[in-house]
C-alpha positions as CSV (number, residue, x, y, z in Angstrom):
1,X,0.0,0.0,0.0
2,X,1.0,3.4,-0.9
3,X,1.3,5.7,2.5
4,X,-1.4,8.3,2.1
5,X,-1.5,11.4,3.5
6,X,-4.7,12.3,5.4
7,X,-4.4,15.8,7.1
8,X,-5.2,16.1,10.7
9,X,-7.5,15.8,11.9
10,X,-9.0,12.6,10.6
11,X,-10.9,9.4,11.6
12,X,-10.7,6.1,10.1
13,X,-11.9,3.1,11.2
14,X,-9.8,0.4,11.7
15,X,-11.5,-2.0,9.5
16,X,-11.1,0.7,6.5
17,X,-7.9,0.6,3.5
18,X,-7.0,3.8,2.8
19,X,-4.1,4.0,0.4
20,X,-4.9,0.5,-1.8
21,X,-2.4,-0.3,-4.4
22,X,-4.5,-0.5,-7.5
23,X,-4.2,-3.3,-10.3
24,X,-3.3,-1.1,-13.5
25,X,-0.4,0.8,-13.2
26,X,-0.4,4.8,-12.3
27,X,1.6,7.4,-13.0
28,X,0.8,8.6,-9.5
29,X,0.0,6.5,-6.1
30,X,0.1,9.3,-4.2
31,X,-2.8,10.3,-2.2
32,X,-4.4,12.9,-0.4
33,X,-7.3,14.1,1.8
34,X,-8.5,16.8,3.5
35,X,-8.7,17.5,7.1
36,X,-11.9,16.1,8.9
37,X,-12.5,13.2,6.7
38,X,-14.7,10.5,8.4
39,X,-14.0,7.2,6.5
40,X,-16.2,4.6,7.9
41,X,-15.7,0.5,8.3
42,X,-14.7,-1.6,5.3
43,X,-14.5,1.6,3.1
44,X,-11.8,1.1,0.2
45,X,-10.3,3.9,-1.1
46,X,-7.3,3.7,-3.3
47,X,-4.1,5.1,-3.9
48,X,-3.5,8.2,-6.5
49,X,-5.9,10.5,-6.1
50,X,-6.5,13.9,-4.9
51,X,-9.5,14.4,-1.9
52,X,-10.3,17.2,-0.3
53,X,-11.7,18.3,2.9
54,X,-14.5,16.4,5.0
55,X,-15.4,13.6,3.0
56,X,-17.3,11.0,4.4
57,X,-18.1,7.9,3.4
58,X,-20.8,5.5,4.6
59,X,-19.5,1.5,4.8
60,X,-18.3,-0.7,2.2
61,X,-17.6,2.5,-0.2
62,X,-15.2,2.5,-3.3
63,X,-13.2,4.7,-4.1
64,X,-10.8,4.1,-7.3
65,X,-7.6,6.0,-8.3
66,X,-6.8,8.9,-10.5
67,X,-9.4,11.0,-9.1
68,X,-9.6,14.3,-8.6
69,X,-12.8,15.2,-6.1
70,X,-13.5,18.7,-4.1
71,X,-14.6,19.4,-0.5
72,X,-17.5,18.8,1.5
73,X,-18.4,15.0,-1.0
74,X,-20.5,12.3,1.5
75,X,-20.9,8.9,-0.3
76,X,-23.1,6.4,1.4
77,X,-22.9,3.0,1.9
78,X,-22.3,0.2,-0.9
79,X,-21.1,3.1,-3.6
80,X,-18.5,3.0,-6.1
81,X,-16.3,5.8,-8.1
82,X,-14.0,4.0,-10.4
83,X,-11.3,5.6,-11.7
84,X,-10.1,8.8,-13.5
85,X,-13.6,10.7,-12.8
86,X,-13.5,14.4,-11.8
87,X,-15.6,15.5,-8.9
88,X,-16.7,19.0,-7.9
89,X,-17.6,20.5,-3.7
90,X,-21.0,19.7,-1.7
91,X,-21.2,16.6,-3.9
92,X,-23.8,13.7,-2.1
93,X,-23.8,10.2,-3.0
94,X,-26.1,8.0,-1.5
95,X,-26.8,4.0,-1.1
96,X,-25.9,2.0,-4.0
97,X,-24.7,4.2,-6.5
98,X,-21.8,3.3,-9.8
99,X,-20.2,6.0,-10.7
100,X,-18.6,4.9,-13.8
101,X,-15.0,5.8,-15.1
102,X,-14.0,8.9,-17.0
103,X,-17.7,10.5,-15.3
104,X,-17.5,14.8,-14.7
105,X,-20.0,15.4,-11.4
106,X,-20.0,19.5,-10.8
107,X,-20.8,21.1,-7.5
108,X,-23.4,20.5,-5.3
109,X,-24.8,17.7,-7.3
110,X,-27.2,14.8,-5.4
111,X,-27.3,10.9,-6.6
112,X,-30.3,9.3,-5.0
113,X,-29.7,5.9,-4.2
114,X,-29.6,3.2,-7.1
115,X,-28.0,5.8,-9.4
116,X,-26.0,3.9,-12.3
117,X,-23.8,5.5,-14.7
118,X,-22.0,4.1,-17.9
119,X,-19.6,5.1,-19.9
120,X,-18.9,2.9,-22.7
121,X,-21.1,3.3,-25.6
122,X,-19.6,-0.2,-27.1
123,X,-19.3,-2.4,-23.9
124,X,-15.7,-3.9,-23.2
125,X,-14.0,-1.1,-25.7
126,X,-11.1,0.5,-23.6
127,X,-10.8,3.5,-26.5
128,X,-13.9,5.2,-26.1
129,X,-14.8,4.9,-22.7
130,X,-16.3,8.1,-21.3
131,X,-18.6,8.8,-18.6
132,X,-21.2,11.5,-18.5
133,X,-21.3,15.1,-17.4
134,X,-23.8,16.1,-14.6
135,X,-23.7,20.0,-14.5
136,X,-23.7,22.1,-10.7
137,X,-26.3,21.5,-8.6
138,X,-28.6,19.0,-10.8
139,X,-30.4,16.1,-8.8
140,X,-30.4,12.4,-9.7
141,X,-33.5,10.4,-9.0
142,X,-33.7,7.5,-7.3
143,X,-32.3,4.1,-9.6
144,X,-32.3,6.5,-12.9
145,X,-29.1,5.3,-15.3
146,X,-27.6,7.5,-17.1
147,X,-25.6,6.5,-20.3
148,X,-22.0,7.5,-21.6
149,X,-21.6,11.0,-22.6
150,X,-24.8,12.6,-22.0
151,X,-25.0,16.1,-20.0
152,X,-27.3,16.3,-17.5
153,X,-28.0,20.5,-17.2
154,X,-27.5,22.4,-14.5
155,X,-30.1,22.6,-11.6
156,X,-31.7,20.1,-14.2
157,X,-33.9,17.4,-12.0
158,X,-34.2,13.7,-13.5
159,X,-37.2,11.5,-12.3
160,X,-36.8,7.9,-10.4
161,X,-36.2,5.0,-12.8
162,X,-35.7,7.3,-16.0
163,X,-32.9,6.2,-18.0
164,X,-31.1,9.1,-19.6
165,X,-30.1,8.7,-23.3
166,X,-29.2,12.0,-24.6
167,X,-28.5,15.5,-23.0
168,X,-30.8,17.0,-20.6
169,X,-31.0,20.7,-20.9
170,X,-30.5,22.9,-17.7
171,X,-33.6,22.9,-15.4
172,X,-35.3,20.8,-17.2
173,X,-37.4,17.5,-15.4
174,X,-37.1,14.5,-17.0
175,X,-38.5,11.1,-16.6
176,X,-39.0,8.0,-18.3
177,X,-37.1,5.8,-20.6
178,X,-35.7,6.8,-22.9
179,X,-35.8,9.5,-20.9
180,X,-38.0,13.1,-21.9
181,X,-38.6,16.5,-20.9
182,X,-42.3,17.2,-18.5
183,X,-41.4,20.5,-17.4
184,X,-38.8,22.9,-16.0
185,X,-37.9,22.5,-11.9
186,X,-39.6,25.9,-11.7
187,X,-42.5,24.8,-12.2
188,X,-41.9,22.6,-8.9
189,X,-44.4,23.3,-6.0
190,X,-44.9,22.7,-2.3
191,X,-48.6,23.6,-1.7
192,X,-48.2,21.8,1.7
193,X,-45.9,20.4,3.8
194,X,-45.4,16.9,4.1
195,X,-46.5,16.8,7.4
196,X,-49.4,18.7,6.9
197,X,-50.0,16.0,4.4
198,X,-50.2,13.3,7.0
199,X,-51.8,15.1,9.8
């Protein structure tokens, strides 16, 4: 294992690898995190990439090499980034998400849980593997799939289950599959609140 550097200060539990040696070779197996990373039991993350400050990861989370991902990301248990994929701040993953190589995620994006993402438009080709490209603050819905290259817009909003096969513009609502425009997210209301609902 490569000796990462974690700055202080830090908890990991014992049960966690930080610093993996992964199988391919890298230019690069140094890595580094930011202060007040919480990195929870059976978490894996390897060596070679770049982390910032307070990430937190849930149990049993991957986390590949050649990265490159800002401050503030929580990922939740059972998720995966491979490798090479570029990550923005405020990012939040949560259960049972694939983040697939080569993938761009901006700022204060949200992955519900189930999220998958490709990136190989002809399956097993190593040449023209690229993930897609969610833009700042857009919101995943829970066990949508999105396919290689697409853009998801920003503050753009795509329904549960919808499976995204071309670009979404920016604040648009999408659902379905293939997946198509309803509506913008300003057309989004709250006439109530939830509890209110329930009362």
């Amino acid at each position: 294992m490569s000796e990462p550097q974690l700055a202080a200060p830090f908890q990991v539990d014992r049960r966690a690898v930080v610093g993996e040696m992964p199988g391919r070779k890298i230019s690069d197996p140094s890595l580094t995190i930011g202060a007040h990373a919480i990195i929870r039991s059976f978490s894996v993350i390897y060596a070679g990439s770049r982390i910032g400050a307070h990430l937190e990861t849930g149990h049993g989370v991957v986390i590949r090499e050649e990265n490159r991902i800002g401050d503030e990301f929580s990922i939740w248990n059972h998720s995966t980034v491979d490798y090479g994929c570029v990550i923005g701040s405020r990012v939040r993953v949560h259960t049972g998400v694939y983040i697939a190589q080569f993938t761009v995620i901006e700022d204060d994006v949200f992955l519900a849980p189930g999220v998958m993402i490709a990136n190989d438009r002809h399956p097993i080709c190593r040449d023209c593997m690229r993930g897609p490209t969610i833009r700042r603050g857009a919101r995943v819905g829970i066990n949508a799939t999105l396919l290689p290259e697409v853009v998801v817009g920003e503050a753009a909003l795509v329904g549960a289950g919808a499976v995204v096969t071309r670009d979404v513009p920016a604040r648009a609502v999408v659902v379905g599959n293939p997946a198509r425009v309803i509506g913008s997210v300003d057309q989004l209301t709250h006439s109530r609140s939830y509890l209110e609902r329930i009362a």
